[in-house]
N, C-alpha and C positions, 0 to 999 in steps of 0.2 A: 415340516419335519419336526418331529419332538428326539429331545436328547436328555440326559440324566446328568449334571456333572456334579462332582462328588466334595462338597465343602464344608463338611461337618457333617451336614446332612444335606440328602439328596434329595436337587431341584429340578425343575420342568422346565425347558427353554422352552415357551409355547408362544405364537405370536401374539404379543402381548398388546394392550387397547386401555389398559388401566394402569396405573400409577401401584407400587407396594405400598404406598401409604393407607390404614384406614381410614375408610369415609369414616365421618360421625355419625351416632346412630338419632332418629331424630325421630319422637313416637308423633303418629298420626296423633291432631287434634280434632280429625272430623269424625273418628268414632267416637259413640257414647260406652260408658263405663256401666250398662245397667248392675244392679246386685243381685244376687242368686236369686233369680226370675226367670219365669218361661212364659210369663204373660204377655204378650207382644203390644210394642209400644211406640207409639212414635220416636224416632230419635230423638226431634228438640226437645220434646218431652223430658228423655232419658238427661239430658243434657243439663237443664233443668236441676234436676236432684242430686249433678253432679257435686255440689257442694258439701254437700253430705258424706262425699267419701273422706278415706284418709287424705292428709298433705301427700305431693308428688315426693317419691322415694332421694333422695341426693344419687348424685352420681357414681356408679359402683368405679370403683379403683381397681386396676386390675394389677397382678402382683410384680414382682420384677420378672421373673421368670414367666410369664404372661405377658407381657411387653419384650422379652426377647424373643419367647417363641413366634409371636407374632411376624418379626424378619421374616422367616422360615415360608409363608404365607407363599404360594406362587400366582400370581397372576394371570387369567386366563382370556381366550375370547369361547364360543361353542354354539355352533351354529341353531339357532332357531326360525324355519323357512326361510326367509330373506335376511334376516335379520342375524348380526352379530353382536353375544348378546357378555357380558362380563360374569366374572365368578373366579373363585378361590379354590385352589388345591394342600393341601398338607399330604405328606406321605411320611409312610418310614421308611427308615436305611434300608437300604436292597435295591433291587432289581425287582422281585413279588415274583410271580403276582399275585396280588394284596385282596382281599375283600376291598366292597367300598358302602360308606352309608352317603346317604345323598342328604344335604341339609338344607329344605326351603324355610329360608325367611318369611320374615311376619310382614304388613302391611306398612312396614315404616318406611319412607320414602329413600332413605340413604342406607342401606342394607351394612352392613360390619361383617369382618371378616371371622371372628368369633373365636379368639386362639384359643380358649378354654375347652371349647369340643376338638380344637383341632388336636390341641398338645393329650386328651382325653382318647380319643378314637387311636391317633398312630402311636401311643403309649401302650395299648391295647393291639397291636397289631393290622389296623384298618387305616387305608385312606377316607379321607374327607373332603368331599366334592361340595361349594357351597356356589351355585347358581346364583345368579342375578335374573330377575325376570324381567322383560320389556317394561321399561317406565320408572322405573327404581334405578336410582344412583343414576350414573351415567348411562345405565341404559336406553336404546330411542325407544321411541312410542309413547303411547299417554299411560302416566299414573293411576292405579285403579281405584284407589282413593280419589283421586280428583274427576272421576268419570262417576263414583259414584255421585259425589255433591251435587254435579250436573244434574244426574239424573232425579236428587231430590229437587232442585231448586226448579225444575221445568217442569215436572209430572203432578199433579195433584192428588193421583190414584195412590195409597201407601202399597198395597198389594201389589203393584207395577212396579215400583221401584224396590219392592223385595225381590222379587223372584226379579227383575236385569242385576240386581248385587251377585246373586245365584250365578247367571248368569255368566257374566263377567267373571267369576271363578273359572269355571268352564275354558271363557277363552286362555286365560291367562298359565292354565292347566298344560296347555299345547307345549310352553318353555319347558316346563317341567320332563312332559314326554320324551321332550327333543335332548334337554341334560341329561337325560337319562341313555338314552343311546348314543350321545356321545360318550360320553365315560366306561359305555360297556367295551367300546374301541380302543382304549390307551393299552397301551403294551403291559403296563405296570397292575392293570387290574385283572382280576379273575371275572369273568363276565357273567360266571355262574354262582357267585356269593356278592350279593346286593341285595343292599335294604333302603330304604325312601324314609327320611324323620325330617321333621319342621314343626315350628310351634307359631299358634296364632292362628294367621294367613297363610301360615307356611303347615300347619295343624290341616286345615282346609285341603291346602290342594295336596295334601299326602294323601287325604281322605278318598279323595278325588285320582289322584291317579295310583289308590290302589285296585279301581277297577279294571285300568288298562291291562293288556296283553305285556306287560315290563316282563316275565319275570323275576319277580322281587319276591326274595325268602323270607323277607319279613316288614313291617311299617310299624315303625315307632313314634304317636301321634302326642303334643304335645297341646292341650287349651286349646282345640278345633275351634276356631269363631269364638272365645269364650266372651267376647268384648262386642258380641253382634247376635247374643246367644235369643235378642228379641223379636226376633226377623224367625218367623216360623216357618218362611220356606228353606230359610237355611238350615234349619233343623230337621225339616222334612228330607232333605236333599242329603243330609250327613247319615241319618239313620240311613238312608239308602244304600250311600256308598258301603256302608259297615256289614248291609248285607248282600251286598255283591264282590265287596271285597276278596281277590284273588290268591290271598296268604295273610297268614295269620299275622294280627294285629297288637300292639299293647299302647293302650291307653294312659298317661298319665297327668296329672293335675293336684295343683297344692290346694289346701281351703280356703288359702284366701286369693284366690282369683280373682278375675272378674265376677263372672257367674262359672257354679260349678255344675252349671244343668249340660254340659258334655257329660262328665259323669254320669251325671243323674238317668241321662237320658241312652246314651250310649255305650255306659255300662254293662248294663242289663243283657241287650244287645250281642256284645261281644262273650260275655259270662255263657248267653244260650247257645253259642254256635261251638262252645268248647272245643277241645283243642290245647293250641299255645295260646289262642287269644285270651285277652286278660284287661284289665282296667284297674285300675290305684288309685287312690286320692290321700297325697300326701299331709302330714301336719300341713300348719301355714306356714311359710317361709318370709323372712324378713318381717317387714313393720306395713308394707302399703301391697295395693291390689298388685301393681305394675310387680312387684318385688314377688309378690306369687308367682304373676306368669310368667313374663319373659325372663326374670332373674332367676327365677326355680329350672328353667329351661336350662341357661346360658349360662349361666355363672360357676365359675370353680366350687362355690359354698352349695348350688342346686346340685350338681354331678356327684358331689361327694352324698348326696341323699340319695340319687336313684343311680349314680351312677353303676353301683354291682348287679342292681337287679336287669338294667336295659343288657350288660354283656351275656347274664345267665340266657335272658330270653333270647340275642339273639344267636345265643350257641346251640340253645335246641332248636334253631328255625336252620341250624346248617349253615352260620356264619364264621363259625370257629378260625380263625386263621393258621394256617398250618404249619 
């Protein structure tokens, strides 16, 4: 039974499986940081010349008002096949029913609750649904990062172990599905205005489940793979998704990413299928790679950069909240 009670702002009694506390965010160490290249490359390789990047970013502070909105966070569980899987709600005041953007996380093993998209989206009129997927945080199952190392450290073939990373998206894609038609069930949501965003991993399986049957008005992609951009089947496999994609798309990425061969390469792409679909590459944000991507993503200082242009787009896709 879900209820609404009204303490400020209105919360989801849902049967809860996680803590309101945020996990810490903890960035995988087993991807390589290649530099704007599409030459595909061994990872140790990439890993190698990782010295050559910028120093690691310092830790972003987040504001007082970001730390409170944070509270606000509701705690979830959402069925994925057998599986009960964790994730985060923010709504606004009301009853709605509300549009919703759905927000997949990147490949970091302790997923965050993200109050700067949340306190951004229901500032703006929208809920924000933030999944956990099997293997991350508390979630059970294996981590897909730690399935992929496996898969380097036993396979000899590199082409093998590209295309199971591929792979292992795919499965990992099913959570996605499954967040997805849970949340189109909540009372408080309009079932007919949803959209799918995540950056990273979370870039990926937007990519990836905008081929599915969702109905989703629109997919707002954020550094697809840009941190695995060496792995050509994943490249192969992302232009695919962009041309089966079932609603219109917007691409975005800073310059100083990892690699910006998403752009480069899926740009194009999406510019020929015209439409709402679109692709950006913003200035560089911050000082290091990390601060390009998932900080240009996540952070109150990235939002304030795209943040007008993702509401425009997703008001022509029929998100508008009413």
């Amino acid at each position: 039974m879900y209820r609404w009670f009204n303490t400020g702002s209105l919360l989801l009694s849902i049967s809860l499986c996680v803590t309101g506390i945020a996990w810490a965010a903890e960035p995988s160490k087993s991807l390589a940081a290649p530099q704007n290249e599409t030459k595909p490359t061994e990872e140790k390789d990439e890993k190698k010349s990782s010295a050559s990047t910028p120093p690691a970013a310092k830790p972003h502070e987040q504001s007082e008002a970001i730390k409170a909105f944070r509270k606000t966070a509701v705690s979830l569980t959402y069925p994925s096949g057998d599986l009960k899987l964790p994730g985060w709600i923010y709504k606004p005041a009301g009853d709605g029913p509300f549009p919703v953007v759905i927000w997949n996380h990147g490949s970091e093993q302790r997923p965050t609750a993200h109050p700067e998209l949340g306190k951004f989206y229901t500032e703006h009129g929208y809920v924000l649904f933030l999944p956990v997927r099997h293997g991350h945080g508390e979630a059970p199952g294996d981590y897909i990062v730690a399935l992929q190392d496996k898969h380097r450290a036993e396979i000899d073939d590199l082409t093998i172990v590209q295309r199971k990373a591929v792979e292992l998206h795919e499965v990992y894609n099913r959570d996605v599905v499954a967040a997805v038609k849970w949340i189109r069930e909540q009372p408080f949501v309009d079932p007919k205005r949803l959209a799918i965003s995540g950056c990273s991993y979370g870039g990926i399986q937007t990519l990836l489940a905008s081929e599915q049957d969702l109905h989703a008005l629109a997919f707002v992609v954020f550094s697809p793979g840009a941190m695995s951009w060496a792995n050509p089947e994943l490249r192969k496999r992302e232009a695919l998704a962009v041309e089966r994609a079932r609603g219109p798309m917007f691409l975005l990425q800073a310059k100083n990413d990892y690699s910006i061969g998403p752009s480069e390469v899926l740009g194009p792409l999406l510019r020929d299928k015209k439409g709402l679909n679109q692709a950006m590459l913003y200035p560089a944000f911050g000082e290091t790679h990390q601060d390009g991507h998932g900080g240009f993503a996540c952070w109150e200082e990235g939002i304030a950069v795209w943040g007008n242009d993702v509401l425009q787009f997703l008001e022509k896709a029929g998100m508008q909240p009413k």
